[in-house]
C-alpha positions in Angstrom: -12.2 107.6 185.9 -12.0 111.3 184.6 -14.6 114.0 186.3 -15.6 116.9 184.9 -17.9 119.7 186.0 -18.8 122.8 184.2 -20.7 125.6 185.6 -22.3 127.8 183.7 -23.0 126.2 180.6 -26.7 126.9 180.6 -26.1 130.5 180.7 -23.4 130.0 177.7 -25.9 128.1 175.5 -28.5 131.2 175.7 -25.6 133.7 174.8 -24.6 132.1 172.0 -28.2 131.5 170.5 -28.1 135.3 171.1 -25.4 136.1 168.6 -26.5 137.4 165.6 -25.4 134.6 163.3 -25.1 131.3 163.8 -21.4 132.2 161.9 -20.9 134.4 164.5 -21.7 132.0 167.1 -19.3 129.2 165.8 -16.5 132.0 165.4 -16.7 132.7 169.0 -17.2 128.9 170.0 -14.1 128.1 168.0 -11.8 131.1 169.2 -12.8 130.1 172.8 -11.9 126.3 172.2 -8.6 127.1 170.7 -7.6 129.1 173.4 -8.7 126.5 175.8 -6.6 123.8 174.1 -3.8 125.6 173.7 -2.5 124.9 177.3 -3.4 120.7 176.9 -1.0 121.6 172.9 1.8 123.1 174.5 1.9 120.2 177.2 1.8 117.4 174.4 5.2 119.5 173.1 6.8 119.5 175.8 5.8 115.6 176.8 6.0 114.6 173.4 9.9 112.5 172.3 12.1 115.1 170.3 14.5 113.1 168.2 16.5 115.8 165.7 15.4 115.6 162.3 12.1 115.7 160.6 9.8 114.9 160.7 9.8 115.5 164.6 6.4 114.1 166.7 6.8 117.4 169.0 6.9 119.6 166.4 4.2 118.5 164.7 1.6 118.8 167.6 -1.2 120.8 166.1 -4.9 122.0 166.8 -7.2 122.0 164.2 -10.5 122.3 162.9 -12.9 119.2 162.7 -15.4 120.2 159.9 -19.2 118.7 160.1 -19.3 115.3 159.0 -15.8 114.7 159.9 -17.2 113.8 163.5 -20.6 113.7 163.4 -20.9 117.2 164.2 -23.8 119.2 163.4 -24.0 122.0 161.4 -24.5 124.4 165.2 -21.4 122.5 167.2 -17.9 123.1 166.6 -15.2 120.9 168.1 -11.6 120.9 167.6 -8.4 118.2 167.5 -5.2 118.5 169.8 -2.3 116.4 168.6 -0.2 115.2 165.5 -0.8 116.0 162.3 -0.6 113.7 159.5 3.6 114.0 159.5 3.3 113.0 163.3 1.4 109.8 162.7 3.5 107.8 164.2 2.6 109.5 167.3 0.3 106.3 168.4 2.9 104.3 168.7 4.8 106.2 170.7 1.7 107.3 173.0 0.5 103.3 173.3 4.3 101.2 172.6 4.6 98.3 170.4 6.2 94.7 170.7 9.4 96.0 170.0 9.1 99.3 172.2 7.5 100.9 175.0 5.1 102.9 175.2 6.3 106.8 176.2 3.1 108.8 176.1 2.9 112.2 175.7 -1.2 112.9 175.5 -2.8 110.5 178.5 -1.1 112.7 181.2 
């Protein structure tokens, strides 16, 4: 079971319906997101199986943008993705194993 407590976020909410702009406001929700997952991207790198040659599943450990409709997100929430990019799908297998291999996961922890 994962626990997670957040104080604050009642006083964040009112500052961000304060910004000028709802733009504005998902600029500033975005940087801050980005600069919280950076620390869970750089662990998946460094967790993440290096084999020489590309395309390489550490290498290709991104964080990107999830537009609206891509995750039923509303037009006022901005979320973000930490992991593979498309060159790194393989990355599932690795993370969960396969009949022929085991698993060696490098997001769970």
């Amino acid at each position: 079971m994962i626990s997670v407590r957040f104080a604050g976020g009642k006083a964040l909410a009112d500052a961000l319906r304060k910004l000028p702009s709802e733009r504005i406001s998902r600029n500033v929700q975005g940087t801050g997101l980005r600069a919280a997952a950076e620390p869970m991207g750089e662990d998946m790198r460094t967790l993440a199986p290096y084999e020489p040659g590309a395309p390489d599943l550490r290498e290709s450990m991104t964080i990107s943008n999830v537009r609206a409709g891509d995750d039923e997100t509303s037009i006022s929430e901005v979320a973000i993705a930490v992991g593979p990019s498309k060159a790194g799908f393989y990355g599932i297998f690795q993370e969960f194993g396969t009949v022929h291999h085991g698993a060696q996961p490098f997001a769970r922890p």
